[in-house]
C-alpha positions in Angstrom: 0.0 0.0 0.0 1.5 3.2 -1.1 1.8 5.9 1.8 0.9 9.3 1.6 2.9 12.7 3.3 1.4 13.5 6.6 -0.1 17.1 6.9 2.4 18.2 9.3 5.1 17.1 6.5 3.4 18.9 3.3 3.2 22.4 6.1 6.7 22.1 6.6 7.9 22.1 3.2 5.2 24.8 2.3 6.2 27.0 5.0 10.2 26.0 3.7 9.1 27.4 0.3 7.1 30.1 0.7 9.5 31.6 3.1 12.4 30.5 0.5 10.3 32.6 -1.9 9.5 35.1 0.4 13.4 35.9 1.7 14.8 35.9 -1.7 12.5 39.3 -2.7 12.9 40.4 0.9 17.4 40.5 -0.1 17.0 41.5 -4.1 14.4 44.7 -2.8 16.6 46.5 -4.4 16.5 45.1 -8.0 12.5 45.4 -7.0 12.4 47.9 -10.4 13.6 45.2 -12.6 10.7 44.8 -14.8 9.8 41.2 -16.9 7.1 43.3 -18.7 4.8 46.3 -17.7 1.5 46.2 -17.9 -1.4 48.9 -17.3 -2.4 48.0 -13.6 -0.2 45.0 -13.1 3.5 44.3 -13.3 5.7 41.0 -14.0 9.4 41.5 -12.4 12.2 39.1 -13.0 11.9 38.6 -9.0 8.6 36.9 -9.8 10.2 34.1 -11.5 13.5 34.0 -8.9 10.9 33.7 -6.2 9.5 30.9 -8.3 12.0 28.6 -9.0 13.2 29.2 -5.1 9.9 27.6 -3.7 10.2 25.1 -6.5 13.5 23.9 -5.2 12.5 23.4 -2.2 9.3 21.7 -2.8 11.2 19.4 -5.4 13.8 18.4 -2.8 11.3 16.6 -0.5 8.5 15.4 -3.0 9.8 15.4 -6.7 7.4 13.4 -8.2 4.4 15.9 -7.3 3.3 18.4 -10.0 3.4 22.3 -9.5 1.2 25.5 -10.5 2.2 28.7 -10.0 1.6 32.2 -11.4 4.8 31.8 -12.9 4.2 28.6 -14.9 2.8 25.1 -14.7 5.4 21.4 -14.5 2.3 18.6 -14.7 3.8 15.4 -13.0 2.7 12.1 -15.0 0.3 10.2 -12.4 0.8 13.0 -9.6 -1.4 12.5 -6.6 -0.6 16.3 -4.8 -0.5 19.7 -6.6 1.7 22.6 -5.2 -0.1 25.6 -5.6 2.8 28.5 -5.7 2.5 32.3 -5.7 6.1 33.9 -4.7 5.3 37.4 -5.2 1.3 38.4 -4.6 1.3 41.8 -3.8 3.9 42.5 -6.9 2.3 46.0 -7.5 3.0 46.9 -4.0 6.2 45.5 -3.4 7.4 47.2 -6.5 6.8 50.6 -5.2 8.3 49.7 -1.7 5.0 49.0 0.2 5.4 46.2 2.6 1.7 44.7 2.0 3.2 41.7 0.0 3.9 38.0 0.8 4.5 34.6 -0.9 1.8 31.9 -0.9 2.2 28.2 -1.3 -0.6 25.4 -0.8 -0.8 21.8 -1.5 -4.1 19.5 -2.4 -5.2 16.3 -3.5 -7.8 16.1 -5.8 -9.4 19.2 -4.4 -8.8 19.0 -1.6 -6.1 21.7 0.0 -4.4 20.0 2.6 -1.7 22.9 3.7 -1.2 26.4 3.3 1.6 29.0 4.0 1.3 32.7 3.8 4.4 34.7 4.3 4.5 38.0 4.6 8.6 39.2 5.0 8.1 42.7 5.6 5.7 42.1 8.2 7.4 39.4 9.9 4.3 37.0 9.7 4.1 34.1 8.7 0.1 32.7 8.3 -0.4 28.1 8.0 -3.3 25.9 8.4 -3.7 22.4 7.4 -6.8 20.3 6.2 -7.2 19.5 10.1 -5.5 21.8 12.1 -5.9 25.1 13.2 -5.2 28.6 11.7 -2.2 29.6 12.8 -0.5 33.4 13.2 3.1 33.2 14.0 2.2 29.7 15.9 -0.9 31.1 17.7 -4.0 30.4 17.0 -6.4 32.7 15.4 -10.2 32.9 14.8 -12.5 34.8 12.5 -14.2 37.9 13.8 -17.7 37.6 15.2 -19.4 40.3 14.0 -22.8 40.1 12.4 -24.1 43.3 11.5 -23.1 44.8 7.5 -22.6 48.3 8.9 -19.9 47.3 11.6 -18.1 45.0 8.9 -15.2 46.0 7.0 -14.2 44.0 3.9 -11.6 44.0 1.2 -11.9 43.7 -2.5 -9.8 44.1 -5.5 -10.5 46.1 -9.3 -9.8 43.4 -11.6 -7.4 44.4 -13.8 -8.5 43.1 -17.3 -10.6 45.3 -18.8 -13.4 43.2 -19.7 -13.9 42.5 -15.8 -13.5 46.2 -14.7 -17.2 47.0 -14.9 -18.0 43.8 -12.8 -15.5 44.5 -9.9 -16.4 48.5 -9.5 -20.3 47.3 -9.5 -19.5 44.8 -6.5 -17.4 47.4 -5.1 -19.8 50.1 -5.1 -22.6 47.8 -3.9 -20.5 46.8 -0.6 -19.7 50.5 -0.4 -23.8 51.5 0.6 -23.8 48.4 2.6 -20.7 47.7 5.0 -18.9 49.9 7.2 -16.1 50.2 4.7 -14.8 48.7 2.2 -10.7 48.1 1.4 -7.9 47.4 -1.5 -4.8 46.7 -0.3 -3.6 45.0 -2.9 -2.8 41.1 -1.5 -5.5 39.2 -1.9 -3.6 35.9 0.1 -3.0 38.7 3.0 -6.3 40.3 2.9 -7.8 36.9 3.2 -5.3 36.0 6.0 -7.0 39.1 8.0 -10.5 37.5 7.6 -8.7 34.6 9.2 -7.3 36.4 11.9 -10.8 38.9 12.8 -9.0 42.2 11.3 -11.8 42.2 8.2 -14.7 40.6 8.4 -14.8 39.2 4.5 -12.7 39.6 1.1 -14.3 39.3 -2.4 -13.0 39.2 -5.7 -14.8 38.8 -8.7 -11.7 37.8 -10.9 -8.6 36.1 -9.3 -6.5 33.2 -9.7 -6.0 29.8 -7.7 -2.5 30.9 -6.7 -4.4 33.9 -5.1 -6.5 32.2 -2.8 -5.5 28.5 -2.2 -3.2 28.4 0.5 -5.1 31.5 2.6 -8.4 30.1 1.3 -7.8 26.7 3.6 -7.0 29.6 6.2 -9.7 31.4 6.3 -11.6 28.0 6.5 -9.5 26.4 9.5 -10.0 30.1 11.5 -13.9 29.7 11.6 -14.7 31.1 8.1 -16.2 30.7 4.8 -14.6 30.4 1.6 -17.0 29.9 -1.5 -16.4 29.9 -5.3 -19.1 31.9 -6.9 -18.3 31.4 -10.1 -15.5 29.5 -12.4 -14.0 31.8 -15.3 -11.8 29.3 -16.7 -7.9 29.1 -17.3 -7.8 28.6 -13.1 -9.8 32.3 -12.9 -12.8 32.8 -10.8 -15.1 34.9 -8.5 -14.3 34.4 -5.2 -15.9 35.1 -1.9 -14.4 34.4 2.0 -16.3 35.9 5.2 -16.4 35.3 9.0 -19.2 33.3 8.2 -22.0 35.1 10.2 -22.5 37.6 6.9 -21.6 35.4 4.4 -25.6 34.9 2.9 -26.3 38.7 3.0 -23.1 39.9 1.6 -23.1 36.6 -1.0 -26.9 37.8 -2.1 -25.1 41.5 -2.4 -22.7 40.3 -4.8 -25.5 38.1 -6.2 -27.9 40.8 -7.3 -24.7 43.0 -8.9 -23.6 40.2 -11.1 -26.9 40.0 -12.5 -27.1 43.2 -13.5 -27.2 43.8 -17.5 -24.2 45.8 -17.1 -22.6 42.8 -15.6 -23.3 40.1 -17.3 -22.5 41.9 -21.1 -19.2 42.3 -20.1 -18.4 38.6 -19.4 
């Protein structure tokens, strides 16, 4: 009978790589202007792809015959049980211009299942894991979703997609959440922003176009600290709409979101 890694085994080598990744932008911060290719509200550096292969090493070290998919590229493993989910830079915007609201993401599932996550932030000295059975976890300590119930004592964050065709949808959403919640916030990490659901600090996080390598690792977070992480809708080429809440708003702020996708405005610019 063939064994499997333990949890505690696929955390430490997602921890080992997203802090691998993580480090190595943390040291080249200075080549942070080094630019793979501009784009109009997004940026590719040739750290993104350093960061990459750094977590890739690591993970390859310990379990070489799993497959990989990161931002950076995809390396499909013939008859590969797990799938390392790897983001090294999210946040690039941010940590191109010197803000410290970046980290490095790296998750690992089988089937569909996500059974570890690491969230790394450098600047910030934190460092955010869960597995499929264990607890959310803040610098070792445990953490737990916020409790609050009521829409106009909720903050949220949220993210303008940057594709042009989703732009409509995503200032829609956030205008919608504006009239209903306390406040709503971009900071421009959607693994981190998620991470502070996890933790009580926001009270959900919605995107209506994002990637796997966004949300997997500090999706399984969110879930382990109390939460609720849905897919609302799958866009294809690992996109989607996603949604993640303390729970307790979840329904009201999902039928929110709801009501703006079906707008005619909306749904013509799919």
């Amino acid at each position: 009978m063939k064994t499997y890694p333990s949890e505690s085994a696929l955390l430490a080598c997602a921890v080992a790589a997203a802090q691998a990744a993580g480090l190595h932008a943390l040291r080249n911060a200075r080549r942070r202007a080094e630019m793979a290719r501009l784009l109009r509200r997004d940026v590719k550096l040739v750290l993104d792809l350093e960061c990459q292969r750094k977590a890739e090493a690591v993970i390859r070290s310990r379990f070489p015959d799993h497959a990989l998919l990161g931002e950076e590229g995809e390396q499909p493993a013939a008859d590969a049980v797990f799938e390392w989910i790897v983001d090294p830079i999210d946040g690039t915007v941010n940590f191109s211009h010197g803000l410290p609201v970046w980290c490095s993401s790296v998750a690992v599932r089988r089937g569909t299942e996500v059974l570890a996550g690491a969230v790394f932030a450098p600047e910030l000295n934190t460092l955010y894991t869960a597995t499929a059975h264990g607890s959310a976890r803040r610098n070792g300590k445990p953490i737990r979703v916020s409790q609050v119930s009521d829409p106009s004592r909720a903050i949220m964050a949220t993210g303008l997609a940057a594709k042009t065709s989703d732009t409509v949808i995503s200032h829609g959403v956030f205008n919608a959440l504006t009239r209903m919640l306390q406040r709503v916030r971009i900071m421009g990490s959607a693994a981190l922003d998620l991470c502070h659901v996890a933790a009580g600090c926001l009270e959900g996080y919605i995107e209506t176009s994002i990637f796997i390598w966004d949300v997997a690792a500090a999706g399984l977070i969110v879930q382990r600290a109390g939460g609720k992480t849905e897919v609302l809708e799958k866009l294809g080429g690992h996109r989607m709409r996603f949604l993640a809440t303390n729970g307790l708003l979840h329904e009201r702020v999902r039928a929110a979101i709801r009501r703006q996708l079906r707008r005619p405005s909306c749904s013509t610019s799919r």
